[in-house]
C-alpha positions in Angstrom: -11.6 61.6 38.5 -13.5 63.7 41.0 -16.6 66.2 40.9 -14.6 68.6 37.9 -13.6 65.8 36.0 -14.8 65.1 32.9 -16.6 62.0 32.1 -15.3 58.8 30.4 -15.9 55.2 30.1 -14.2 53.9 32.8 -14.2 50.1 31.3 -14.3 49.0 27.6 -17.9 48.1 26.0 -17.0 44.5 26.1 -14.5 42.1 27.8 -14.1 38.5 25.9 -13.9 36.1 28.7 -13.5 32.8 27.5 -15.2 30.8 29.9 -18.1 29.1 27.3 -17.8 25.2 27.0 -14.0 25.4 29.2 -15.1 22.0 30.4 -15.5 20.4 26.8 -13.2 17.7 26.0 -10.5 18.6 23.8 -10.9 15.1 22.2 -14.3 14.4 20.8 -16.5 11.4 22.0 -15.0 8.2 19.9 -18.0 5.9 20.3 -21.6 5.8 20.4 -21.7 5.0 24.3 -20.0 7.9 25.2 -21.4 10.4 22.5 -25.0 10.6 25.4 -23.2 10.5 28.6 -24.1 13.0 31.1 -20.6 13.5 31.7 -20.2 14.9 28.0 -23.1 16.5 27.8 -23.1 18.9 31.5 -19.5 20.0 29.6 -21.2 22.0 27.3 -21.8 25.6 28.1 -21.4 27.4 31.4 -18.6 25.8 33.4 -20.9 25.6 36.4 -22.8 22.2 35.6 -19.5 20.3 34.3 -17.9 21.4 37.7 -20.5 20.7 39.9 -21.5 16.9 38.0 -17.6 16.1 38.3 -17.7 17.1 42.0 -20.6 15.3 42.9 -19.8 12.1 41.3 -16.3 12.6 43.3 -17.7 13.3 46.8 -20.4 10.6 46.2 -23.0 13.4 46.7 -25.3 12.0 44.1 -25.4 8.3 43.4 -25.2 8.3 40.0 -24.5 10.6 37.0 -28.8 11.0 36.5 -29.4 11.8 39.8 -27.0 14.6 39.7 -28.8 16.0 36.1 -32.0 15.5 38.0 -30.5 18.4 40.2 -29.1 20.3 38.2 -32.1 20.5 35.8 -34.2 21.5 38.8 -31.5 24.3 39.4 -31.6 25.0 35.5 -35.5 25.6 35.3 -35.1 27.9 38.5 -32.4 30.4 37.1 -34.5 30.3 33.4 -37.3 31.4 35.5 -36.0 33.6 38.0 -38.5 31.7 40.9 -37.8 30.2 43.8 -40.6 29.5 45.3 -42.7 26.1 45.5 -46.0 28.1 44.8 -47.7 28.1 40.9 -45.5 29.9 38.5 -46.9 32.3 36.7 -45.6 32.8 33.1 -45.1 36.5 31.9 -43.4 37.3 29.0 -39.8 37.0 30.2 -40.1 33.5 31.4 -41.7 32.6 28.3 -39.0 33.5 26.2 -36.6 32.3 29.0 -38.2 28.7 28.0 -38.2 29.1 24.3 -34.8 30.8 24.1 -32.6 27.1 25.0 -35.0 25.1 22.9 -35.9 27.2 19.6 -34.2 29.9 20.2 -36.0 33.6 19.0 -35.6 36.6 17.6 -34.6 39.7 20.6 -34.4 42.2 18.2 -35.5 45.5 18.9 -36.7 43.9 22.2 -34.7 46.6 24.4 -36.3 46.0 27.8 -36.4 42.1 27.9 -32.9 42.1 26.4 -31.6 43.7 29.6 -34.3 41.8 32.1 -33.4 38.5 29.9 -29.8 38.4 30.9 -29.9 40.4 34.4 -32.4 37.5 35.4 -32.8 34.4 33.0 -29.4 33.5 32.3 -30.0 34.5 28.8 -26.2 35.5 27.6 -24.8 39.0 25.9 -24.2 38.3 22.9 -23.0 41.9 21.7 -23.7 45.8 23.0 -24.3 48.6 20.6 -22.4 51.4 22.0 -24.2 53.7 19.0 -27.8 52.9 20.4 -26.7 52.2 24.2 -28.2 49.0 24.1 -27.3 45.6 24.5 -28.8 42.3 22.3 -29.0 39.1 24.4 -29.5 35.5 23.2 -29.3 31.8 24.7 -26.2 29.0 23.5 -26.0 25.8 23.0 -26.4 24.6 26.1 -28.4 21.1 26.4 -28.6 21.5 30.5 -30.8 24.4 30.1 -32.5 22.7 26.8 -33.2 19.9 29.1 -34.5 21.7 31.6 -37.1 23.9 29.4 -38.2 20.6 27.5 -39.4 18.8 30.6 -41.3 21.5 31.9 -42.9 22.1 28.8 -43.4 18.7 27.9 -45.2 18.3 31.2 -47.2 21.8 31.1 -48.8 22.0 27.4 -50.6 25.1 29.4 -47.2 26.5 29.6 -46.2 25.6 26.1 -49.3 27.3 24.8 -49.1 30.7 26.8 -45.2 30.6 25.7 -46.5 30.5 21.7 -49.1 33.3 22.4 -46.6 35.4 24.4 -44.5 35.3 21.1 -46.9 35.7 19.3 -47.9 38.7 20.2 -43.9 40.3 20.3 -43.2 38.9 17.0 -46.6 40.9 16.0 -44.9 44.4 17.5 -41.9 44.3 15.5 -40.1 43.9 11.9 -40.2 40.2 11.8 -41.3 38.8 8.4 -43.7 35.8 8.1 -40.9 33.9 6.2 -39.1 34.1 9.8 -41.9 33.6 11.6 -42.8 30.6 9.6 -39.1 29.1 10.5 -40.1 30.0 14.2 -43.4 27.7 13.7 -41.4 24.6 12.2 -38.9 24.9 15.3 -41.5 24.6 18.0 -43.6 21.7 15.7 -40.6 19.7 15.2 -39.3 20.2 18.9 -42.6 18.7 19.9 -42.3 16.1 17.7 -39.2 15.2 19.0 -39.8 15.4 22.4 -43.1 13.6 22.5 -41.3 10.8 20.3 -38.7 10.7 23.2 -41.3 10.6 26.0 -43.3 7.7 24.9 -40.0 5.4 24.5 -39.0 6.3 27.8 -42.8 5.4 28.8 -42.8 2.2 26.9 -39.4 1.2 29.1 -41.2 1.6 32.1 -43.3 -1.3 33.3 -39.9 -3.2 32.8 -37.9 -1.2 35.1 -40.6 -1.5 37.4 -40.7 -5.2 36.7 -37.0 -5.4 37.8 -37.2 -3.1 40.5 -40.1 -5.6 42.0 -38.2 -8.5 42.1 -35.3 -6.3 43.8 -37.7 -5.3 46.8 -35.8 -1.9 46.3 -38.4 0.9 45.3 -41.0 -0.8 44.2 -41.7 2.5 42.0 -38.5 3.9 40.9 -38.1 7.4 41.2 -38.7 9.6 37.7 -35.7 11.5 37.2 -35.2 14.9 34.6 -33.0 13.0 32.3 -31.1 13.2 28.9 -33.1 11.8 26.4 -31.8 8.7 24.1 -31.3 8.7 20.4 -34.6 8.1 18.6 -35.1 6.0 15.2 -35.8 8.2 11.9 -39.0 6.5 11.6 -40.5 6.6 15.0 -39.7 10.6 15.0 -41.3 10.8 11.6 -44.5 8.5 12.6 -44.9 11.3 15.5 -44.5 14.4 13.1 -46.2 13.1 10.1 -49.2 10.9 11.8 -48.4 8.2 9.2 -46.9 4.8 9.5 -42.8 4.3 8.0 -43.9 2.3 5.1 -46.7 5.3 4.3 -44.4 8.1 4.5 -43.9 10.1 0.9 -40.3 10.1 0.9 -39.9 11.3 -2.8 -37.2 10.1 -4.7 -35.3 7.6 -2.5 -34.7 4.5 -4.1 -35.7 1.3 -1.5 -32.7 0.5 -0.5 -32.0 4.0 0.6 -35.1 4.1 2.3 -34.7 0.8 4.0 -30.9 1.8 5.0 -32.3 4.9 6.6 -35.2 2.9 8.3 -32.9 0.3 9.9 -30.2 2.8 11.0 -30.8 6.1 10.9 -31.2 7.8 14.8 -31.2 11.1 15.8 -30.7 12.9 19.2 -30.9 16.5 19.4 -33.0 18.7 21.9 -32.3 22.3 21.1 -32.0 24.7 17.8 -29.2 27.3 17.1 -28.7 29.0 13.9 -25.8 28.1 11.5 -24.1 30.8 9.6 -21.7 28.7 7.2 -23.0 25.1 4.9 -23.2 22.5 7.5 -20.3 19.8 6.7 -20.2 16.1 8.0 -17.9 17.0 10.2 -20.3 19.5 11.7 -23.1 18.0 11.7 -21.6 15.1 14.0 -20.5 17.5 16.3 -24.0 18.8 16.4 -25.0 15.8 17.6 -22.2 15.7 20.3 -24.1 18.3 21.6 -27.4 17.3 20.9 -28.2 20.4 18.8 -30.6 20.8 15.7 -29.7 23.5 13.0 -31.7 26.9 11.8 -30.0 27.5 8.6 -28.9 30.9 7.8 -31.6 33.2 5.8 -31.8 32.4 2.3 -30.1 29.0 2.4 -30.8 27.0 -0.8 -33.2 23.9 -0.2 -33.5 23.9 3.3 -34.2 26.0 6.2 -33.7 23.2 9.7 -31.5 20.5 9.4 -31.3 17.5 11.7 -28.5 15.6 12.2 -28.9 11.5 11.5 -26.5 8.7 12.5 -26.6 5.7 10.4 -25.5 3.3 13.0 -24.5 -0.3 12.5 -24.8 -2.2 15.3 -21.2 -4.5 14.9 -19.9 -1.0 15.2 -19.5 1.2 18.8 -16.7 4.1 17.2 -18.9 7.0 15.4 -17.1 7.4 12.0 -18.3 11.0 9.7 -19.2 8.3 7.0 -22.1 7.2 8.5 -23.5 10.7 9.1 -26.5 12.1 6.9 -29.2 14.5 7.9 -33.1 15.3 7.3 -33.6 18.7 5.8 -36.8 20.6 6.3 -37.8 23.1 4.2 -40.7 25.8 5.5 -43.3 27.1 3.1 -46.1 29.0 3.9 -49.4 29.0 2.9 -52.3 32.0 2.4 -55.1 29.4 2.1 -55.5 26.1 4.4 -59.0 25.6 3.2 -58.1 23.4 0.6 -55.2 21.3 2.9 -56.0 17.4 3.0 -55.3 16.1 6.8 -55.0 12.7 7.6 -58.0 10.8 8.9 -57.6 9.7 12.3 -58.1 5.9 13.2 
């Protein structure tokens, strides 16, 4: 120590803190009630929203379990986006990727700068530092509080969504990544969409009969809209949204009818953000997936499939979630040189 000393590290490169999902359940969620609970799903991740939901529901801060996400969401959105203020947000290329890393995640690779300016201000995570290079590589968990958050505003701002794809567009364009990888990047953000557009309109198609009971109450006349978990959505409405074609018109290959009809009846699916998989995704992994509301990006050169969506064939006579009943829709990303000769559907 001192002015002749000579220099050294005074603390290791990395310190493993365990701290990520400390709030999770040691016992998994037994039925299908508690499996979307906002009490489960503010667990997962940073301590901070687990802690603060638990305390609010305990000081009877917040009413109810939504109007505490509602908060917390709003608190979410600001730390993505490093903003504070109530004046127009502009989007630069940090907060872009700030919104796309919970929901899609993407690729920070040789990305230096924003790596350091991701996690100092966008509560992007370290995920490892390369003492060799002096650098550090950031990325964003599972967490479906910030997922959440980054949905609604970009569900509500398709301005927002669209300077986020061109923003990543043009950083993909700097570096080393292939157009296999950006093709994967592509499907992600379609089938998000999809997904949360599917999820939007059922919660719009509830409406006029909240309103309806919140009329006869005399108590707020209009209820107030609140940033709120999404609910599980049926295989075929998610697939009418992606595809543009009505269930019985989908081209669903090889499945024999009763197959077809099974998944039609039963099948749901609730998921909200991507993160990639490095091993073969098992039953009992893909359930837990969906305890977490998390989609797959399969590891690079998987066989068959490169996304993989968790789906719950749910009976109704039965609330416990049983692996058995646990399937998934695989999506496999192909791209093409030549769109001229691609058939689209004709609108009605």
């Amino acid at each position: 120590m001192g002015l002749r000393a000579e220099p050294f590290k005074v603390y290791p490169p990395i310190y493993e803190l365990r701290t990520f999902d400390r709030m999770v359940s040691p016992k998994p969620p037994r039925t299908w009630k508690h499996l979307f609970l906002p009490e489960q799903l503010c667990n997962y991740g940073i301590p901070f929203y687990g802690i603060y939901l638990k305390l609010a529901l305990e000081a009877q801060v917040a009413e109810d379990p939504s109007a505490a996400v509602d908060k917390m969401a709003t608190y979410a959105l600001k730390k993505l986006l490093c903003y504070q203020n109530a004046a127009p947000i502009k989007i630069t290329e940090s907060r872009a990727l700030a919104l796309l890393g919970p929901t899609i995640g993407v690729p920070l690779h040789g990305q230096a700068r924003q790596n350091v300016k991701l996690t100092a201000s966008h509560a992007a995570h370290c995920g490892y530092i390369d003492a060799d290079r002096d650098c550090q590589y950031s990325f964003y968990p599972s967490q479906p509080i910030y997922a959440l958050a980054a949905n609604n505003y970009l569900q509500k701002n398709e301005d927002v969504l669209i300077s986020c794809i061109n923003t990543l567009t043009s950083i993909l364009s700097q570096g080393q990544t292939g157009t296999g990888d950006v093709g994967k990047i592509a499907s992600r953000i379609i089938l998000l969409c999809a997904m949360n557009k599917t999820a939007d309109d059922m919660k719009a198609a509830k409406k006029p009969a909240d309103m309806k009971i919140a009329k006869k109450t005399m108590v707020n006349p209009v209820p107030p809209e609140h940033k709120s978990f999404p609910e599980p959505v049926p295989v075929t409405k998610f697939l009418e949204t992606l595809t543009g074609l009505l269930a019985d018109e989908l081209p669903l290959g090889l499945i024999n009818d009763d197959l077809k009809t099974k998944l039609f009846d039963k099948g749901v699916m609730f998921w909200n953000h991507f993160m990639h998989c490095s091993h073969r995704p098992t039953s009992e992994s893909l359930l837990e997936c969906m305890h977490r509301g998390l989609a797959l990006q399969c590891r690079p050169n998987q066989e068959v499939f490169d996304q993989v969506l968790t789906v719950y064939l749910k009976q109704k006579s039965k609330a416990k979630l049983d692996k058995a009943n646990v399937t998934f829709c695989g999506i496999q990303v192909k791209n093409r040189k030549d769109d001229s000769q691609l058939k689209m559907p004709s609108k009605t």
